[in-house]
Structure formats: C-alpha cells, structure tokens
C-alpha positions in Angstrom: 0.0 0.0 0.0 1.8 2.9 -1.2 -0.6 5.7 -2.3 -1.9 8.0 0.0 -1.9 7.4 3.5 -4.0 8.2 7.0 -1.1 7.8 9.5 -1.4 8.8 13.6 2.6 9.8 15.0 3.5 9.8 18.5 6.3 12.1 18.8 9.1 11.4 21.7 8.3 14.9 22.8 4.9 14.4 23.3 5.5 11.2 25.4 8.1 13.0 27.0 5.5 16.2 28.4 3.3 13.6 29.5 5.8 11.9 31.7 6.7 15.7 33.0 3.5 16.0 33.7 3.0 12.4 35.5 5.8 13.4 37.7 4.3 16.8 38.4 1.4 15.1 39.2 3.5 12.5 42.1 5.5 15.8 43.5 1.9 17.1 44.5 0.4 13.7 45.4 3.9 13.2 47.9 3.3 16.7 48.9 0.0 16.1 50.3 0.7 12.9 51.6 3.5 14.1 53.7 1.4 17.2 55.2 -1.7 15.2 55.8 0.5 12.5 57.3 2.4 14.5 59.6 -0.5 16.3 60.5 -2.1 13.2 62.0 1.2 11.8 63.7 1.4 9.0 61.4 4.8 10.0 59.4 8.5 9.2 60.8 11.9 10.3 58.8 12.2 7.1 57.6 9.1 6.5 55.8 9.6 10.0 54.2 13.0 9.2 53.0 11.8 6.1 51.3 9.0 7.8 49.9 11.8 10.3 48.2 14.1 7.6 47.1 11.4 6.0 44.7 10.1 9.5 43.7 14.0 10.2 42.7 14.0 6.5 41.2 11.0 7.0 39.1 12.3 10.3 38.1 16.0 8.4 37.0 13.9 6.8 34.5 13.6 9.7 32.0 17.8 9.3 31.8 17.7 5.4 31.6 14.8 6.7 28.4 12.7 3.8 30.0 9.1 6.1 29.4 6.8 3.3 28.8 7.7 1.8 32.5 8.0 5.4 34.2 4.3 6.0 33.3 3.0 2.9 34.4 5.4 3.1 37.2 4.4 6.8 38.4 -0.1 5.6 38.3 0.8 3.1 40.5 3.0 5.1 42.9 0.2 7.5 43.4 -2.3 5.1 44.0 -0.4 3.0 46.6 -0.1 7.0 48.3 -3.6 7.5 48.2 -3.7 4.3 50.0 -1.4 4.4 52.5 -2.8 7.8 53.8 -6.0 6.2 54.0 -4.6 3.6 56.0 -2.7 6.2 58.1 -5.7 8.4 58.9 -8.0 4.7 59.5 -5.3 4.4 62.2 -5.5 7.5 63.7 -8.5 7.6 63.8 -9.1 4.7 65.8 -6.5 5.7 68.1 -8.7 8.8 68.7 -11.9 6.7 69.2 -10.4 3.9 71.2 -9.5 7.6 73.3 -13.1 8.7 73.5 -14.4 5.3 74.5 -12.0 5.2 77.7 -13.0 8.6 78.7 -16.4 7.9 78.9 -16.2 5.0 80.6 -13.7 6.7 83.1 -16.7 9.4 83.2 -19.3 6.4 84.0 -17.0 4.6 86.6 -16.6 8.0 88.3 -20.2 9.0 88.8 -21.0 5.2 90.2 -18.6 6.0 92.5 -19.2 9.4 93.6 -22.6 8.2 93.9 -21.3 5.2 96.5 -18.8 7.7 98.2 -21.3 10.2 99.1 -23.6 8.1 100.8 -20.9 7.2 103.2 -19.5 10.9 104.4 -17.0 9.0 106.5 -15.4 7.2 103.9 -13.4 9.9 101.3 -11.9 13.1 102.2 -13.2 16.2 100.5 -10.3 16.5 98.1 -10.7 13.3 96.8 -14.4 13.9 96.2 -13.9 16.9 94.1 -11.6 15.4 92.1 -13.8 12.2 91.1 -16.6 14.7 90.9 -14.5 16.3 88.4 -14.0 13.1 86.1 -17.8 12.6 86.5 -18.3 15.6 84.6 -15.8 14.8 81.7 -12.9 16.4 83.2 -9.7 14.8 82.7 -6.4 14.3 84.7 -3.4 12.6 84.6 -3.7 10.6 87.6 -6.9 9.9 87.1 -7.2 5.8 87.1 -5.1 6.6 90.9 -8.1 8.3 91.7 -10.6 6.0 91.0 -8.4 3.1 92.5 -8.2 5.4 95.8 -12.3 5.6 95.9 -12.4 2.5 95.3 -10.2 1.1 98.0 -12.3 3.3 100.7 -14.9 2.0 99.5 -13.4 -1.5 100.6 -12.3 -0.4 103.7 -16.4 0.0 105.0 -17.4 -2.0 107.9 -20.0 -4.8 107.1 -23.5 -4.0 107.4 -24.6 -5.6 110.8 -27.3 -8.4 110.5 -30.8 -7.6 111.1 -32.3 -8.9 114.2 -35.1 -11.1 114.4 -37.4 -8.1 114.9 -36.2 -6.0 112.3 -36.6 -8.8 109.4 -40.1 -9.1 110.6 -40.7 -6.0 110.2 -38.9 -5.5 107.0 -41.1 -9.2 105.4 -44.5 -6.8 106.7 -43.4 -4.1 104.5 -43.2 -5.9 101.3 -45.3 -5.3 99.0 -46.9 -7.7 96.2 -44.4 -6.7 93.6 -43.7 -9.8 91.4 -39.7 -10.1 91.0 -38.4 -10.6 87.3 -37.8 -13.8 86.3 -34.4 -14.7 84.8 -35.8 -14.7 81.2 -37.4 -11.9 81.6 -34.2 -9.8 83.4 -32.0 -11.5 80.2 -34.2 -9.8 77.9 -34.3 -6.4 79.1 -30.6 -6.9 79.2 -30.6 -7.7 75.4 -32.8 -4.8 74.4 -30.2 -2.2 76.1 -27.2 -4.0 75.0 -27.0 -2.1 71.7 -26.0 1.3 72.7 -22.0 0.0 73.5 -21.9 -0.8 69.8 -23.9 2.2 68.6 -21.7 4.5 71.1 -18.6 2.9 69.5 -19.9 3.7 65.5 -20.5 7.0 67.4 -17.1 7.5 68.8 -15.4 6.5 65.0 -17.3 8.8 63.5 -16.9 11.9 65.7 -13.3 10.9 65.6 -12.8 11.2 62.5 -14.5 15.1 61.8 -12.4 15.7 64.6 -9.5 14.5 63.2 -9.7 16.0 59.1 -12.5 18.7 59.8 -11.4 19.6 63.5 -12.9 19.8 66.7 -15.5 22.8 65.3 -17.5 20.2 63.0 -18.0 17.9 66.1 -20.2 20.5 68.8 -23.4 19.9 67.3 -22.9 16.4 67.4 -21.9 16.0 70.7 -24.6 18.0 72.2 -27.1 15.4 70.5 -25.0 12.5 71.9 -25.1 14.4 75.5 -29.4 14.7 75.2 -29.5 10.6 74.3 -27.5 9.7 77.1 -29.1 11.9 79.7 -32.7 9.5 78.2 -32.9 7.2 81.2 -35.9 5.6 79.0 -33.6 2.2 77.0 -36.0 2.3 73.8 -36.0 6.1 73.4 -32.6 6.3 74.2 -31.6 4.2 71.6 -33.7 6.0 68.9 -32.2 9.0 70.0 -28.4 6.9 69.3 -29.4 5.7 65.6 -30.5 8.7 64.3 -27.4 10.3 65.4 -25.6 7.5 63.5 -27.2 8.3 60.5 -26.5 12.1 61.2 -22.5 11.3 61.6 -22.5 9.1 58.8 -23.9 11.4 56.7 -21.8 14.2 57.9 -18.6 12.2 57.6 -19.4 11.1 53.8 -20.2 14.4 52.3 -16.7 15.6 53.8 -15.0 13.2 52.6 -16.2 13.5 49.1 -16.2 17.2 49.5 -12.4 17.0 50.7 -11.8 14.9 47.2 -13.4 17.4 45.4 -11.1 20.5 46.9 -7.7 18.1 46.5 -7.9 17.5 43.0 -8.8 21.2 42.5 -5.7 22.3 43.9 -3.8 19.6 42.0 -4.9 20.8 38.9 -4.4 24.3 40.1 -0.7 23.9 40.2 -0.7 21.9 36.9 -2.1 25.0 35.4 0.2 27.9 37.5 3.4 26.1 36.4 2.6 26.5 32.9 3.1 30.7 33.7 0.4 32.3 32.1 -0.9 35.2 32.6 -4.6 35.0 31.6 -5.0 32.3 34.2 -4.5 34.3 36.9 -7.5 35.0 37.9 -9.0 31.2 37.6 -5.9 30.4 40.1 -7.1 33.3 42.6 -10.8 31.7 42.5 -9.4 28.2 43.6 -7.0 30.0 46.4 -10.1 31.2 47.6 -11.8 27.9 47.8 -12.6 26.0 50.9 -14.0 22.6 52.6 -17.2 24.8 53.1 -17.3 25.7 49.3 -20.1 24.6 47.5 -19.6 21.3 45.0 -21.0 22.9 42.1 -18.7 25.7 41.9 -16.0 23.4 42.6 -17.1 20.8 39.6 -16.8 24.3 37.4 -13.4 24.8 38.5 -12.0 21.5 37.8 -13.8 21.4 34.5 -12.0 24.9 33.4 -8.4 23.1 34.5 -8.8 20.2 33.1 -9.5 21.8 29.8 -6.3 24.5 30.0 -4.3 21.5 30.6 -5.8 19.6 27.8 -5.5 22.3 25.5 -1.8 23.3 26.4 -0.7 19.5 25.9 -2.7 19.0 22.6 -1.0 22.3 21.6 2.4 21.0 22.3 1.8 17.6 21.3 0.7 19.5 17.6 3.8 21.4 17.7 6.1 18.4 18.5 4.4 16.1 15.7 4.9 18.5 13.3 8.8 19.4 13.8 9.2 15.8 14.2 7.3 15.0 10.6 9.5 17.8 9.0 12.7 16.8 10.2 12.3 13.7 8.9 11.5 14.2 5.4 14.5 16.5 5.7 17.1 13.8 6.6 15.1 12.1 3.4 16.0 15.0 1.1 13.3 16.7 0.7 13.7 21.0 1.4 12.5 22.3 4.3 11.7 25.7 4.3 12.1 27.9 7.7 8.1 28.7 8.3 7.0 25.5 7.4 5.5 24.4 10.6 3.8 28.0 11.3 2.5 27.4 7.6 1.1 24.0 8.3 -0.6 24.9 11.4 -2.2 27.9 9.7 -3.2 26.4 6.3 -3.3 22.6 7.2 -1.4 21.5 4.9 2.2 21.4 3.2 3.9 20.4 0.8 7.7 19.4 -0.1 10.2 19.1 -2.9 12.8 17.1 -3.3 16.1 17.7 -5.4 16.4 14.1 -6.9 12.5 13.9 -8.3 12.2 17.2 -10.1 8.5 18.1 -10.6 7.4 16.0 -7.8 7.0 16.6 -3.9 4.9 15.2 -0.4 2.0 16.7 0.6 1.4 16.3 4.6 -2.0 17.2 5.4 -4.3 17.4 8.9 -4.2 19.8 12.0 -2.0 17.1 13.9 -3.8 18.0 16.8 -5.2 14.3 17.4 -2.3 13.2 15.8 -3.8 11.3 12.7 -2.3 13.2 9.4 -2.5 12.6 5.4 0.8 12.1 3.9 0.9 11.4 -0.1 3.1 11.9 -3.1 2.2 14.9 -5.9 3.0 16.1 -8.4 3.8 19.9 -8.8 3.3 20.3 -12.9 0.7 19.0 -14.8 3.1 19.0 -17.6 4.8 15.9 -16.8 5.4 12.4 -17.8 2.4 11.1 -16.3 3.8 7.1 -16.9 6.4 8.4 -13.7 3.3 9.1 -11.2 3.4 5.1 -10.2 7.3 5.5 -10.1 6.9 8.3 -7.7 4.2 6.4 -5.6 6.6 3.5 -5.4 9.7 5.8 -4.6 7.8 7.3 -1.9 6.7 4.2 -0.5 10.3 3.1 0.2 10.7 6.9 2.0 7.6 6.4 4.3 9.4 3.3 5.7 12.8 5.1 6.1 10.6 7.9 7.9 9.2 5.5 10.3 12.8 3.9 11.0 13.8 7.6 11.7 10.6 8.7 14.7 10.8 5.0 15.7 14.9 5.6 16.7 14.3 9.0 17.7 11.6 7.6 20.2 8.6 8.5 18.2 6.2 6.5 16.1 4.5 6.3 12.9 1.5 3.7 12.6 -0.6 3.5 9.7 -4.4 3.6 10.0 -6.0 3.8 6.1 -4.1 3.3 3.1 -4.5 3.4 -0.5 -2.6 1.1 -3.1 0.0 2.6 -5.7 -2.1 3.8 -9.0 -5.5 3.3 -6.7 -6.1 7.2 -7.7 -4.8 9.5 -9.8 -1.5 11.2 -8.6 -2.8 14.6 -6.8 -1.3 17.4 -9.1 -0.3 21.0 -6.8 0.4 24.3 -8.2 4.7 24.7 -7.7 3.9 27.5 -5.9 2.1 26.3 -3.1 5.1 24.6 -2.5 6.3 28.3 -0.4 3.3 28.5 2.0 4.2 31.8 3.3 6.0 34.8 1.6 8.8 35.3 4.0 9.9 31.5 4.3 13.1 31.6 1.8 15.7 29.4 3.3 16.0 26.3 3.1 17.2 23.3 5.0 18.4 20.2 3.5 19.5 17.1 5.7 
C-alpha cells in the first residue's frame, strides 16, 4: 500500500511532556501525603525518605529513556499514596476513638462511684471527692485511674453491714409489697434490648473521631450535644432511637466531607498543573481556587475542575501538535526533501504542506491534517501538470520506500509512525499541486536540506 496514507505519530516529545507531567502530578500527590500525614502523627523520617528515594528513582527513569515503564510506574506510585494515607488516617482515627471510649467510661465509673462515696461521708476526704466529681463531669487528669483506684479502695475499707435482728426482718417481710420479682428470662431480655448502645456508642465514637481529626474539633459540637441529650434518656427504647438517628446524622456528615475534601484536592492539584505553565490569563482562575474551601459549594467546585482540566488539555494537545509536526518535518529533511524555515507555522495555519525534493524534479509530499489528534495525510504529488504522467506510479513506489525510512527515523528517535488507512500505488490519480504552493508563506526563503 503505497498511495496516499491516513497515518497517527506519537512524537518522543509528546510522550516525554506527558511523563513531565506524571511526575508533576507524584510531587503534588507526595506533597499532600506528607502534610496530611504529619498532620495526624502518622509519618516518621524514615518512611519519608523512602518515599523520596522512589520519587528520585522514578524520576532516574527519563535518563535510563525507560518512558513506557516510568508512566506505568508513576499511576501506581500514586495510588499505593492515596492508599497508604487512607490507611494512616484509619489508624489514627481509631486511636482517637479507642481515646473517647475510655474517657467515657472513666466518666461512667466516676459517677457510680461518687454516687457510693457520698452516701458514706466518713469514707473519702473532701479532696478526693472533688476530684472524682470532676472526672464525673468529663474532666480529665493525669492521675486519674489513681483516683478512681483510691475511691475505690475506701470503699473496701467500709465496715460490714450488721445483720438484722429477728425483729427487724419481721418488720422488713410486713413491709413488702406484692411486687412480682423478674424472672431470669425476663431480666435477660431487658438486658438484650439495652445491650445495643455500647456498639452504637462505639460507631458513634469513630465517626466523631474522624470530623475531629480532618475537619477539626469545630465540625463535632453539634454532634456531641445530641449524643449528651441521648445519654441523659434514662428511658432504654428512646434512648436508643435517639443513638441511631445520630448515627445516620454522623455518617452522613462524615461522607459528604469526605467527598467534598476529594473534590477541593484534585482542584488544587490541577491548580498547580495550570500555575506552572506561567500564564498570565489564568491568573484570575488560580485566585478563585486559592479562595476555595471545605465549606465551598460542589458545584462551583465541579466548574473549577472542569475549566483546568481543559487548559491542561489544551496546552498539551497544543504542544503535542507542535512536537508532531517538527518531528514529521525533520524527517523528510534527513530524506532530502527541502524544508523551508516557516513550514510548521505554515502547516498549522493552512493545514497543509507540501515538499520538494532535489532528486524527483517536478514532484513533492504533501502532509496534510491539524495534527492535533495526531492522525495526518501524507501522499506523493506532483507539482506540474506537464509531466510524464507514466512516472506518477514511479513516484508512488519511490515514496513508499521513503515512508518506511521515515518510520525507522521517529521510531529511533523515540517517536512513532502507525498506519491507519491506506491506499494502493495507481488506486487514484497522482494529486497534481500548483509549484507554488510549495512556499506556504511569503517570508519563508531558506531552506534546509539534511
């Protein structure tokens, strides 16, 4: 198939601005990664300095012109970040709720206490009272366990109640009333319905752990005066309504943050795509997403994204044009054809151009297309219609030998030529081009002959 050809080129450039931008794209994923982590006391020297060694590894790769592996490589270094801060903040978290779980049962242990201790005067000082009345409140101390041990142990130290005399039990059996006691089944299922609100206290505790950890202790209040009204409900069945809906509330709150805080961190990823590229027209766009927070809305957010993600688009489809065009040129040069200073400009602007070439007089290469999706028309012509017309298949065969040389050439330097439609030599008439359309633009006089 040697007559005109539908061919899509990769450039070596091109592959190389997307691996720029991969690595752009790990700085700022390491970046947040170490803040975040630190942030949460879950990050040590060491673990950072590994991290950095297989950022500067991946990086080595451009050198060792191993491209192929270094984007594959770079996708799943990110995602094994995105991971493994996920993991850290699952962690910390816990750490946090394992925290809240102890204090509140520190709090309940002190009021039963208090409680027993103040029925007794004689048994605890007053210094020892105010202190366990102040862990009954949710106060907390450092020696507060030593406190609770030393209540404890007055409480041990009580004489034992004196037996009742024959007189007093009679009396005691004529004051009984006709109360029926539980029986054991009965008891064992009351216990059952209440034993629910540990494990609905402890979904509780993760989930006001974690606003407190990522949003801070400000997104928790409301929540925790709810919890403080359901556990002041002496009332087991309303108390545990009062627990699930606040379940639902924190899960609710703790998912839209979460996707929310997704949202705003691939904003301001994109955002310093876009301010390295140094532009002054985006200046403002960059100000709008400085001034974006956790509390901004998603929609406006969504916009934001959507107007980086097309600058970036645009800016690499422009350079990827640029680089496939050079890259087409220089090679027909090294095949003999003259390149004339302007050409690319000319191609760009007009969509096509065409070439001469010293050894087949009154016959050049027309490369057509925007080479913005890459995909370009490349055919022989000829550039008289005075001519020998019994060369044209010549020609078409000539050239067919030169398209493979040009592919040997991108392929070495990195680059690639694939084929997608072609036509066989004679299939159509040779495409006949005024010699003057040869110079696409007045100014363009040198040439350039490899």
């Amino acid at each position: 198939m040697s007559g005109p050809k539908v061919v899509r080129i990769v450039t070596r450039e091109e592959v190389l601005a997307l691996c720029e931008r991969d690595l752009q794209r790990l700085q700022t994923a390491i970046q947040h990664w170490q803040e975040q982590a630190h942030a949460i006391g879950e990050l040590d020297a060491s673990e950072l300095a590994a991290t950095l060694a297989r950022r500067d590894r991946l990086r080595a790769l451009i050198g060792e012109d191993r491209l192929v592996q270094l984007q594959k490589e770079v996708v799943i270094e990110i995602d094994f970040l995105k991971r493994d801060l996920r993991e850290r903040e699952e962690r910390a978290i816990a750490r946090l709720a394992r925290a809240r779980q102890q204090q509140r049962r520190l709090k309940e242990n002190a009021t039963t206490l208090l409680r027993a201790l103040r029925e007794r005067d004689d048994l605890a000082n007053t210094e020892l009272l105010d202190a366990i009345a102040q862990l009954a409140n949710g106060g907390q101390r450092e020696n507060a366990e030593a406190l609770l041990a030393q209540g404890f142990a007055a409480l041990s130290q009580a004489p034992a109640a004196e037996a009742l005399s024959d007189t007093q039990q009679a009396l005691a059996q004529s004051l009984r009333t006709d109360e029926v006691l539980p029986t054991l089944q009965q008891w064992t299922a009351a216990q059952q319905q209440d034993a629910p609100r540990e494990e609905r206290l402890a979904r509780i505790d993760r989930h006001i752990a974690e606003l407190h950890l990522l949003q801070g202790a400000g997104s928790t209040h409301e929540f925790l005066e709810k919890l403080a009204r359901a556990e002041a409900e002496q009332r087991a069945p309303q108390r545990n309504l009062l627990l699930d809906s606040l379940v639902l509330d924190l899960a609710d709150a703790t998912r839209a943050y979460q996707q929310q805080r997704s949202r705003l961190q691939a904003l301001q990823d994109l955002s310093t795509e876009v301010a390295a590229l140094e532009r002054s027209e985006h200046a403002e766009l960059l100000q709008s997403i400085a001034a974006c927070a956790i509390t901004t809305i998603a929609q406006e957010l969504t916009e934001l994204t959507e107007q980086c993600n097309a600058i970036l688009a645009a800016h690499l489809q422009q350079q990827a044009a640029l680089a496939r065009r050079q890259a087409v040129l220089q090679g027909l040069a090294s095949l003999g054809y003259e390149v004339r200073e302007g050409m690319a400009t000319a191609w760009a602007d007009t969509g096509k151009v065409v070439l001469r070439k010293t050894a087949t007089p009154g016959y050049g290469v027309e490369v057509g297309g925007k080479a913005d999706n890459g995909r370009l028309q490349v055919r022989a012509v000829a550039l008289s219609p005075d001519r020998d017309t019994q060369r044209d298949r010549d020609i078409e065969t000539i050239w067919c030998g030169e398209f493979k040389r040009l592919q040997a050439l991108l392929k070495d330097n990195g680059g690639e030529l694939i084929i997608e439609q072609a036509l066989a030599v004679g299939a159509v008439p040779l495409k006949e081009v005024a010699a003057e359309s040869t110079l696409q633009r007045p100014e363009a006089t040198s040439t350039r002959t490899l």
